[in-house]
Structures are given as C-alpha cells and as structure tokens.
C-alpha positions in Angstrom: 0.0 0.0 0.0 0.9 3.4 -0.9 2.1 5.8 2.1 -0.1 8.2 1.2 -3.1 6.0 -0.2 -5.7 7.1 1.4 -5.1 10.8 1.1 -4.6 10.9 -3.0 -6.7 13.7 -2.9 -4.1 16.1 -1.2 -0.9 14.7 -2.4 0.9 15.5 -5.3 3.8 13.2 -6.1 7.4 14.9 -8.0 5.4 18.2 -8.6 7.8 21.1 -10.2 8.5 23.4 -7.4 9.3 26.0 -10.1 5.8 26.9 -9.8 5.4 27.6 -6.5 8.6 30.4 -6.0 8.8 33.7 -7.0 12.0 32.9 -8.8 10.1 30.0 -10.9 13.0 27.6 -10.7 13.9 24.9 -8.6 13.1 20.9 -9.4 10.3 18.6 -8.0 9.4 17.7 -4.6 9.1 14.1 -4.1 5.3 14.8 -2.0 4.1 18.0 -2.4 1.0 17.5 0.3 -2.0 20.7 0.8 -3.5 19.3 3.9 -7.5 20.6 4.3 -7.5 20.9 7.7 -5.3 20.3 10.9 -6.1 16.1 11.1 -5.0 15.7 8.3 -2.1 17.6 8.5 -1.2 15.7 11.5 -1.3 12.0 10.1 0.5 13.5 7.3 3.5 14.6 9.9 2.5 11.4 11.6 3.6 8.8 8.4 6.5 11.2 7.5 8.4 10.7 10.7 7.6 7.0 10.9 9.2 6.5 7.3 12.3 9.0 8.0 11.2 11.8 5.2 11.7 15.0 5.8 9.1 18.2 5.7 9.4 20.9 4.6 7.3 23.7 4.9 6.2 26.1 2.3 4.8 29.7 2.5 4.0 31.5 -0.4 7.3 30.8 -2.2 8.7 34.8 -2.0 12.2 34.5 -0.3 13.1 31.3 -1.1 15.4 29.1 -3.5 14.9 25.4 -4.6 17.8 23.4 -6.0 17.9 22.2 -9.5 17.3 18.2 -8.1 14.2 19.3 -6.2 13.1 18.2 -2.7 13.7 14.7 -1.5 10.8 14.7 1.3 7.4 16.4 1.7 6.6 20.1 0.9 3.7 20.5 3.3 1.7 23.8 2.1 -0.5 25.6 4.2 -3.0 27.1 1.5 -5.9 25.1 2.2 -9.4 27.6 2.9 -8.9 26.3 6.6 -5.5 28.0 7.0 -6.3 31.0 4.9 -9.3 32.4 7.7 -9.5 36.1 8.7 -11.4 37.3 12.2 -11.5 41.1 13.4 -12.9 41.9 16.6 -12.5 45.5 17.6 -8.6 46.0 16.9 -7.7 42.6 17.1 -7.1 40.4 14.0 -6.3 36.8 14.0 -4.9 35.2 10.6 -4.2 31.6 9.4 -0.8 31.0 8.5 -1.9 30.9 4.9 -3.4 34.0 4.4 -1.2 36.2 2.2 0.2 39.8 3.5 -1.3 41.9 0.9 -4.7 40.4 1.0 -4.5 40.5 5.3 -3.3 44.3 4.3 -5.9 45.2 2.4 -8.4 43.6 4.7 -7.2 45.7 7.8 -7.0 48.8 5.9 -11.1 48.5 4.9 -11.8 47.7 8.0 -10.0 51.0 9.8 -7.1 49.1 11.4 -3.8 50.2 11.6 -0.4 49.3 11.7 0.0 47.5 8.8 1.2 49.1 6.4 5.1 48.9 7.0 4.1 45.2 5.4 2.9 46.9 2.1 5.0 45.3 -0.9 5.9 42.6 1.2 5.1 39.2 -0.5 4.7 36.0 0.7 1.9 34.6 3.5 1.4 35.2 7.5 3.3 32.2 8.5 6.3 32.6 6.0 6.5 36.7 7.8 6.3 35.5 11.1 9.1 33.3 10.9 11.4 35.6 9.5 9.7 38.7 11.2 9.5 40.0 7.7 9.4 43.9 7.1 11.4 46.8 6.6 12.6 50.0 7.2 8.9 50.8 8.6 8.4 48.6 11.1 7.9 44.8 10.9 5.3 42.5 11.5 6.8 41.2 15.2 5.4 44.7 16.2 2.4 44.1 15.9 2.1 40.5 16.8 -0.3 39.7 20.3 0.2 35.9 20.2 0.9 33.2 17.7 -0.3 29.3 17.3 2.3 26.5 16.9 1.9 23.0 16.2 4.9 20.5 17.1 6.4 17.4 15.2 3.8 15.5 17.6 1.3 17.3 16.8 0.8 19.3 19.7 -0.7 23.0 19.3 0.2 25.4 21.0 0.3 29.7 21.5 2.7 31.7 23.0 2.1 34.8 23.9 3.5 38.0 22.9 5.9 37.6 26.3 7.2 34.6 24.9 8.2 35.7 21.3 11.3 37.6 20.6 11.4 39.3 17.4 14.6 40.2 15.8 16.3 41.7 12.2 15.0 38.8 9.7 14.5 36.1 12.9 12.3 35.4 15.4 12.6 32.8 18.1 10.0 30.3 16.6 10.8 26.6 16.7 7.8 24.6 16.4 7.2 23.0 12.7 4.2 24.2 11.9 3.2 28.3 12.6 -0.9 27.8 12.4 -1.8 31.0 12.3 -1.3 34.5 14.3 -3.1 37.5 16.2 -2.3 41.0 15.8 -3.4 43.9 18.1 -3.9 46.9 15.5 -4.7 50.8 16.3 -8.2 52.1 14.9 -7.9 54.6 12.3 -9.2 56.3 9.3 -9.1 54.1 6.4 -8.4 56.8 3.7 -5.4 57.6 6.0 -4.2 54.0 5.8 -4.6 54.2 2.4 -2.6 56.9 1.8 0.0 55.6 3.6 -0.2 52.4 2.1 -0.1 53.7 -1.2 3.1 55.8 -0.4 4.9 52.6 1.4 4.3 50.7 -2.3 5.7 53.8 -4.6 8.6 54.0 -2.7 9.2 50.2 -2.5 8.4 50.0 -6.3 10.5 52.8 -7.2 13.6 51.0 -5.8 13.2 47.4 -5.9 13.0 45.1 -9.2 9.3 44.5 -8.2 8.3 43.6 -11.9 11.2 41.0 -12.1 11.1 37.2 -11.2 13.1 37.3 -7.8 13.2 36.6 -4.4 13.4 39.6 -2.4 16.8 40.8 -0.7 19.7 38.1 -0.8 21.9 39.2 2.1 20.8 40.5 5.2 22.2 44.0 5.9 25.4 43.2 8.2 25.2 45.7 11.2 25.2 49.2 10.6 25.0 48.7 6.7 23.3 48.0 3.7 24.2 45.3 2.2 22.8 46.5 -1.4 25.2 49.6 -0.7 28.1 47.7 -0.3 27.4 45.4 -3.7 26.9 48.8 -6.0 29.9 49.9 -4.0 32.1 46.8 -5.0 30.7 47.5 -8.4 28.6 44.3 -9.1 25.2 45.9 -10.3 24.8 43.8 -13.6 27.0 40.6 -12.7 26.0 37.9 -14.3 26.4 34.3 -13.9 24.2 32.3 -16.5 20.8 33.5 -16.6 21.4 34.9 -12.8 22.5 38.8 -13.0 22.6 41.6 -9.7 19.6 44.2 -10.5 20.6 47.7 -11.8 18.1 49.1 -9.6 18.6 47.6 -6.0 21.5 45.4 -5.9 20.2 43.1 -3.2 18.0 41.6 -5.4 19.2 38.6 -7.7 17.0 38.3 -10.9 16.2 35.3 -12.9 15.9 35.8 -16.6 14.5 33.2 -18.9 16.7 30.0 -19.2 18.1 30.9 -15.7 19.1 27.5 -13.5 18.9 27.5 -9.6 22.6 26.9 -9.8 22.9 30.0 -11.6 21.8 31.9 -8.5 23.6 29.5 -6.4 26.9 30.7 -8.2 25.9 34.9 -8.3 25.8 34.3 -4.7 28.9 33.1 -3.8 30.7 35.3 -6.4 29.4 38.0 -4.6 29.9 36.7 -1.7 33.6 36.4 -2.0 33.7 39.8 -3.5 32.6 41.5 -0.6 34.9 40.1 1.2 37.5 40.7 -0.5 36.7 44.9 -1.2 35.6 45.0 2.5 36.1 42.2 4.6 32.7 41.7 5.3 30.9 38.3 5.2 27.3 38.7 4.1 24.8 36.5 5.6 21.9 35.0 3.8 18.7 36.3 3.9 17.2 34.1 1.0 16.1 30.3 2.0 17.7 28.1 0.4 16.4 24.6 0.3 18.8 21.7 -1.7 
C-alpha cells in the first residue's frame, strides 16, 4: 500500500517546485501535500516521521530558492481555505498561516485598522512573515504580533504569547514546525489615511526594488550598521552575471532570474558575490534568501 493512499486527494507526487517560487525555478518535490484541515495535516506529519522523510514547509514561495534536483521529502503547504481564515474583533485580528500579506493588508485597511502598512509590498503569506519577522525600514510585522499558534512534530498546538516571542532583524525565536496562524493587536484609524499611507509605502518600495522582475526579495541581510545592497553597487557588481542569474541595476540586493536561468545560476551569483565583498571590505554577508537543496 501506498504511504499516502488514502489521502490521493491532497498529495501530489514529484510536482515542479518552479511553480510555486517567486523565482520560478527549482526541481520537483518528491510529496508536495496541501493538507484541508489540521487532522489531516497531522497523520501527514505522523507517516513522514515514521518513514524517516523530511518536511518541509512552504509559504507562499517569496524569499526562497529550490535546487535544481528538487526536494527529497514532503513540501507541506499551508494554503488550504482552513488555513487562509481572517477574524476582526475590535482592533484585534487573527490570521491563518496561509493567508497572504497583501490580502491581510488590504483587509485591515477596509476595516479602519492600523499598523499595517510597513508590510505593504511585502510578499509572501502570515506564516512565511512571522518566521522571519519580515518587514522593513517601517516597522515589521513582530510589532504588531499579540500571540501566535504553533503545532509541534507530535502534533501538539500550542500559543505563545506576545511575552514569549522575541522578534529580531529577519529572525524570530520560533521553533515549532508548523506556525498555524497568528493574532495582531492593531490601532483604529481612518481608512483613507491608511490608504494613503499604504499607497506611499508601495511607490517608494516599487521605485527602488525590481518589483516587476522574477526574484526573491533581498539576498543578504544587511550586516550591522550597513546596507548590504550599498556595499554590492559599492564593489561594483550591479549587472553581474552568472548564467541566466544577474545583480539588479536598480537595487542590488536583489538577484533576478531571466528566462533560461538555473537555480545553480543563483547558487553561483551568490557566492561570487559573496567572496567579492569580502575581498573589497572584509565583510561576510549573511543569507537572507532560504535556500532549500
């Protein structure tokens, strides 16, 4: 019998992972599983520890890479309706991990509810934010974060509080496999005012960032008291190319993919780049992009 027999209707076996990145490359994930609600993605955790494959767990693809030879495990996805739920009551929002930013943005913002809108332009899905504490130089989602629900390896859920998590540049303290979902404690304010202010967050982004491109993001988090897009144009690596991988001429933190591009092509801009900076400066630059081989 099959491992996954009697749940056909949720598994997907060598699927292309190109197709679910923001860089549109990367090869195929021996399960590729979309559980419909939490049982099912417990007996899915359940069979994958007692046959030794590894999980991994996907967001909405944004700030990742996928090797060339794919995943050898299960890429659990959290995008079932059960995982993509919204609830406001009064300034408090709770989100499944699945729901994406810009739709939880634009939700908030029509309902009056600030706070937000540092996370305008950022991509990706609740879950995928949290663990990274994803934002920018307007504040980042930790801030706003009251509690968040876990689920272990065993299948145990969880929440900790806000006095439980720590929050960092690009990190947060979360451990458990599976982020379920979050609640954020927002300010009430006047919705044309968060629009504006949404609006301004996304010019600026898109005026500076290769938003229109296929990549991932930033590549390197910014080492301390630096940017680590400023020290790339400084070693004068805007347009490097390796294969179909080249260093954007507008922000030079981000890596795009052009058609015909490889995984290893990215794989190889990085640690050309890498090993440039350390040679101009002295500085090792630490990955911000997830890279999963």
């Amino acid at each position: 019998m099959k491992l996954f027999a009697d749940l056909e209707k949720i598994i997907k076996y060598d699927e292309p992972m190109a197709s679910h990145t923001w860089y549109k490359l990367g090869g195929p994930a021996r399960y590729f599983i979309t559980p419909e609600n939490h049982d099912q993605l417990l007996e899915v955790t359940k069979r994958c520890h007692e046959n030794n494959i590894d999980i991994y767990v996907l967001g909405g693809g944004s700030n990742m890479l996928i090797s060339d030879n794919g995943v050898d495990g299960a890429v659990i996805c959290l995008s079932a309706d059960c995982f993509k739920q919204v609830e406001i009551k009064g300034d408090h929002v709770k989100a499944g991990a699945g729901v994406s930013m810009s739709s939880l943005l634009r939700e908030t913002a029509r309902n009056g509810l600030g706070g937000m809108e540092c996370m305008a332009g950022i991509p990706g899905t609740v879950g995928g934010a949290l663990k990274i504490n994803a934002g920018g130089r307007f504040g980042d989602i930790g801030a706003m974060t009251w509690s968040v629900d876990l689920m272990d390896s065993s299948g145990y859920e969880f929440i900790w509080q806000a006095n439980e998590l720590y929050f960092g540049y690009r990190m947060s303290n979360i451990t458990a496999r599976y982020i379920l979902g979050a609640e954020f404690k927002l300010t009430q304010d006047d919705p044309e005012r968060i629009g504006q202010m949404i609006k301004e967050v996304w010019m600026l982004k898109k005026s500076s960032q290769p938003m229109e491109t296929r990549s991932a993001g930033c590549v390197f988090k910014n080492p301390r008291a630096m940017s680590a897009g400023a020290l790339i144009d400084k070693a004068g690596l805007k347009g490097t190319r390796c294969g179909g991988a080249v260093v954007s001429d507008r922000h030079a933190n981000f890596f795009i993919a052009e058609t015909g591009a490889k995984s290893q092509d990215v794989l190889n801009l990085i640690d050309l780049v890498r090993n440039k900076i350390i040679e101009r400066f002295g500085v090792e630059l630490e990955l911000e992009l997830q890279i999963w081989k």
